[in-house]
N, C-alpha and C positions, 0 to 999 in steps of 0.2 A: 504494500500500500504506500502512494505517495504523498506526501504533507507540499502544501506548498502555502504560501500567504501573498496578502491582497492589499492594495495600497487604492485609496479613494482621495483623499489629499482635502476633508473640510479643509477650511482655513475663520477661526472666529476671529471675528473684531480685535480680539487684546493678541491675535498668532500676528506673525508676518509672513509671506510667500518665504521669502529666503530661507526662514527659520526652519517653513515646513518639509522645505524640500531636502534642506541639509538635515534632517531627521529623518526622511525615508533610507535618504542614502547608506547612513548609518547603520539603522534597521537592517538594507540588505546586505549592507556587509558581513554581520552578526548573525542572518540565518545563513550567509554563504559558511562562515564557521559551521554551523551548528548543524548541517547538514539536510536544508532543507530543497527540495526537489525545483521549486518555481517561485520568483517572485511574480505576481498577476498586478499589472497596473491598470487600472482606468479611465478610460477617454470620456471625460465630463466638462462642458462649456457654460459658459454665461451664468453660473450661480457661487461666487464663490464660498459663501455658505456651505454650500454641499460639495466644493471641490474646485482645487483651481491648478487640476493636472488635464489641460488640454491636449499635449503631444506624448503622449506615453512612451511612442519611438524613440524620440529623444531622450528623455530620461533613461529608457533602457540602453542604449550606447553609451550614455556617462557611466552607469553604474556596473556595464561588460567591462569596463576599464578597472575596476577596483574588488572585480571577485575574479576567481577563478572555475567556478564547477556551477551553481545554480542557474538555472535556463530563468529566461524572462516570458511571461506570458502576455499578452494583450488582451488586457479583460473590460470593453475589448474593443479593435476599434472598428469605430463605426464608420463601415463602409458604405451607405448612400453618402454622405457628406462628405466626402473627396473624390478627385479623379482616380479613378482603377490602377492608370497608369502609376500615377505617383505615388498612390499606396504602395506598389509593387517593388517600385524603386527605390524607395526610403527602407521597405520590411526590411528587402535584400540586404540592402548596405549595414543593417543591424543587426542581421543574420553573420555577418562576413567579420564585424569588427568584433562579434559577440562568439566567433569561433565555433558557429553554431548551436548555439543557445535560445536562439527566439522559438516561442509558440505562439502561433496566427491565432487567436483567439479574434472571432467577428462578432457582431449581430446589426442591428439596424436602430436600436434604442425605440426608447416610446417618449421620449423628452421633447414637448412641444417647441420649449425654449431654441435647442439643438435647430431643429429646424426653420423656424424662424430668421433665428441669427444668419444662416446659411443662405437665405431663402428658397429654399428648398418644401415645396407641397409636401406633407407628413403622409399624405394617402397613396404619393409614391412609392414612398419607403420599400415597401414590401418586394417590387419588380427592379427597382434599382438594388437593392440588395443582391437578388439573387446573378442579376445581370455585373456587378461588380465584383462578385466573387468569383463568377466565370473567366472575366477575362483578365483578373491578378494571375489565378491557376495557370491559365494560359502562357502570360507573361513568364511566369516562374520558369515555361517545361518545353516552350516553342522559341525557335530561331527569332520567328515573326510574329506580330497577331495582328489578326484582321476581324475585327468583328463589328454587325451590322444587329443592336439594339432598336429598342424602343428612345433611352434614354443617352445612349451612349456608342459611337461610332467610333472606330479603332480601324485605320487602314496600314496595312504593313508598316508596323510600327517594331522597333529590334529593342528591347524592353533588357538594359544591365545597369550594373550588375546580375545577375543570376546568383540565388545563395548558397549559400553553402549546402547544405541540407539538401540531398538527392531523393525523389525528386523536385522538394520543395520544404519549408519547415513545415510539423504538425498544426493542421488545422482542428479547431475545434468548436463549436457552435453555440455560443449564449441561447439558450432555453428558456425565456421569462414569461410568454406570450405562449397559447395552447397552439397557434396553428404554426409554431415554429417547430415544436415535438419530430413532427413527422417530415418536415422538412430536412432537418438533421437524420433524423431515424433512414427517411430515399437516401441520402447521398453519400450516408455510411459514416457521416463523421461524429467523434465523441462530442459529449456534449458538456456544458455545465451550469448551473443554476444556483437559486437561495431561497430557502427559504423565508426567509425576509419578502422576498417579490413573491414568490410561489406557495401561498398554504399549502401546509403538507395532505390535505383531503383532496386538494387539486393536482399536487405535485406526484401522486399516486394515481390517480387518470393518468396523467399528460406521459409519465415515464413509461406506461404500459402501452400509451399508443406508437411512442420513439421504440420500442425493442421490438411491436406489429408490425412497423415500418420497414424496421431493420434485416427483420430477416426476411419480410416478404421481398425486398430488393435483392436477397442474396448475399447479403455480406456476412462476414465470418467474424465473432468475438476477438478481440482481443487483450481484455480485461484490462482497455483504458479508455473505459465510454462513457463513464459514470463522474463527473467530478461534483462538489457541490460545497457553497461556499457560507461558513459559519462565522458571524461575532463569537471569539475565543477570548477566555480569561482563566489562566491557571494559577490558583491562588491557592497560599499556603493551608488555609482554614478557611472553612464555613463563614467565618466572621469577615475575613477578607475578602474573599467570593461575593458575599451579597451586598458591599461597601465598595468597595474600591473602584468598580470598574461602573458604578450605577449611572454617576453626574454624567458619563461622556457617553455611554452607550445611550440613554435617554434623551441627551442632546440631538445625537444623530435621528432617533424618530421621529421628533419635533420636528426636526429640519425638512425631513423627508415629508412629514407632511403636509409642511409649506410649501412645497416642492410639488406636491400631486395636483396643485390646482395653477401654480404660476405657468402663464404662458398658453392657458388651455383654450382662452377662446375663440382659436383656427381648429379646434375639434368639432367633433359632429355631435350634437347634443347628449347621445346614449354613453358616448365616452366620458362626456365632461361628468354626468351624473354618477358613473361609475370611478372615478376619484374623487368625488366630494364624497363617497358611501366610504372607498379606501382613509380618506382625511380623517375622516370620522372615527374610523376604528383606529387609527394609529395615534391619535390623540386621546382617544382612551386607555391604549397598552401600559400595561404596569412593568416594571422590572420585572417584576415575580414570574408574567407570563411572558415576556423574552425568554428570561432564563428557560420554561417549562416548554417553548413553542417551536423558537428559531434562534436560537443560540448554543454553543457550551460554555459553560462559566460555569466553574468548583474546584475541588482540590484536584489533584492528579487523579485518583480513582475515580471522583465522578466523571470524571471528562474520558476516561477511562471506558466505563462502562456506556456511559451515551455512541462513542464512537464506534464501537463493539455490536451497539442497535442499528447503529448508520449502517456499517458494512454488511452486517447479513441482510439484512431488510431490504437495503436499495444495489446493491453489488458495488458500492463507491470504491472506485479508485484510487481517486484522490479527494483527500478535504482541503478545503484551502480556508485558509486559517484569517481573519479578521481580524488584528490583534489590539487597534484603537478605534474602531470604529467614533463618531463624531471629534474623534483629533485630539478630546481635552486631556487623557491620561499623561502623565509627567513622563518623557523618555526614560529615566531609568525604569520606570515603571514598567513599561511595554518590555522592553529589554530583557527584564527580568521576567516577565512572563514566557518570552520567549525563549528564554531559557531552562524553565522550568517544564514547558511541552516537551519540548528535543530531550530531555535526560530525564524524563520521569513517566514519560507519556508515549512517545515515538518507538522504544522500545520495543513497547507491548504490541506494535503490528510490524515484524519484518516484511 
């Protein structure tokens, strides 16, 4: 089983951008010690509230330069809001300087904002997606690419770098949206999700429709399909556990549920109503049902035992670890929780 963790990049009023970023960096250097599989970054625009890591590319080439073994994932970017081409061309080049270390993680986002800023029609989304991940692939595996979209026109175009990674880096499929399941599930590629986005009542539909998919296409397991992403906090004691990590993980819900309604009204009515019902409930969530819902946070053994339900139940891979969600815990803080996963917790799943 693989551990890897996730970087969203709030930034509150009393943080600085500088400060925040020179604190991931560190972070991954410290899981590149500790021996963790993937840092996952996040492509998030126009809120800095909720995050203000717009080029994830980027940052992954700074931080290949100061680890040696940890792959970088892209969690993930969102490919309608760039050209195909220079997605292709930038993944490459952080492919190349990362020695091969990147993982293509895509999806299309649901962030009205996102698209706006770009101006870019949200009701695209869906056909520019699929059309944008065709002709990167391409990019990555052909001389030339010529392709004749809807949205997107490519005439013999000689697309290099080429990465490293034969025949391209591992792609893998943000899952957050039901009719995305099966979309991943045809084309054969792993997937990964949270329960944070995904109630687990629904997230148990949607995964049995992605493995219907999967094998009705023909493709063959290979016990890296499943990934899925938790708020983590490993604390010493009960006492710790239910104090320490509350302010900043609570922060982040808040935030998020400011977030469900900003920028929404280029939605379609059924939509916008369907995030003020999400607002609703996310402003009611207590810590107690985080912890009980969509997180892990307790000592080693309970985090322990919850991961132990994760893997047989859902066949997970990898968990990808969440280790400050809303940004406000003290770095040695985080630090030390991360330390305390890897040498008291990682063990227990070779």
């Amino acid at each position: 089983m693989k551990f890897g963790f996730f970087f969203q990049l709030p930034c509150a009023p009393q943080q600085t951008e500088r400060e925040r970023y020179r604190d991931t960096l560190v972070q991954i250097e410290h899981g590149d010690r500790l021996g963790f599989h993937t840092a996952w970054l996040a492509e998030l625009h126009f809120y800095p509230e909720f995050s203000v890591m717009s080029a994830p590319l980027i940052v992954a080439a700074a931080a290949a330069q100061r680890t040696q073994q940890i792959r970088f994932g892209m969690a993930v970017s969102l490919l309608p809001l760039s050209d195909p081409i220079r997605t292709a061309e930038e993944a490459a080049t952080v492919d190349l300087l990362s020695d091969g270390r990147l993982v293509f993680g895509v999806g299309r986002g649901t962030n009205p904002l996102h698209y706006g800023g770009f101006n870019i029609p949200m009701h695209e989304s869906r056909e520019r997606f699929n059309e944008a991940l065709e002709i990167v692939t391409r990019a990555w595996t052909q001389p030339s690419v010529t392709y004749e979209g809807k949205y997107y026109q490519v005439k013999d175009v000689a697309v290099y770098p080429k990465p490293l990674q034969q025949p391209h880096p591992p792609i893998r499929i943000a899952t957050n949206s039901s009719d995305t399941f099966p979309l991943a599930g045809d084309l054969g590629y792993p997937m990964f999700s949270s329960l944070v986005v995904v109630p687990l009542p629904r997230f148990r539909q949607d995964i049995a429709v992605y493995w219907q998919h999967f094998h009705a296409a023909g493709h063959q397991r290979t016990g890296n399909e499943v990934a899925l992403l938790f708020p983590l906090y490993v604390a010493a004691t009960e006492a710790e556990a239910s104090q320490v990590p509350r302010a900043s993980i609570m922060h982040y819900f808040q935030v998020l549920a400011q977030r469900m309604v900003a920028g929404d009204a280029d939605l379609d009515s059924a939509t916008r109503e369907r995030n003020k019902e999400m607002q609703a409930r996310l402003q009611r969530l207590t810590f107690e049902e985080v912890r009980e819902n969509v997180a892990i946070i307790g000592t080693p053994e309970q985090c322990i035992e919850r991961i132990t339900w994760l893997r047989e139940e859902f066949q997970l891979s990898e968990l990808i670890c969440w280790f400050n969600p809303g940004g406000l815990m003290p770095q040695e803080t985080v630090l030390t929780s991360m330390s305390r996963f890897a040498s008291q917790v990682m063990p227990h799943f070779p």
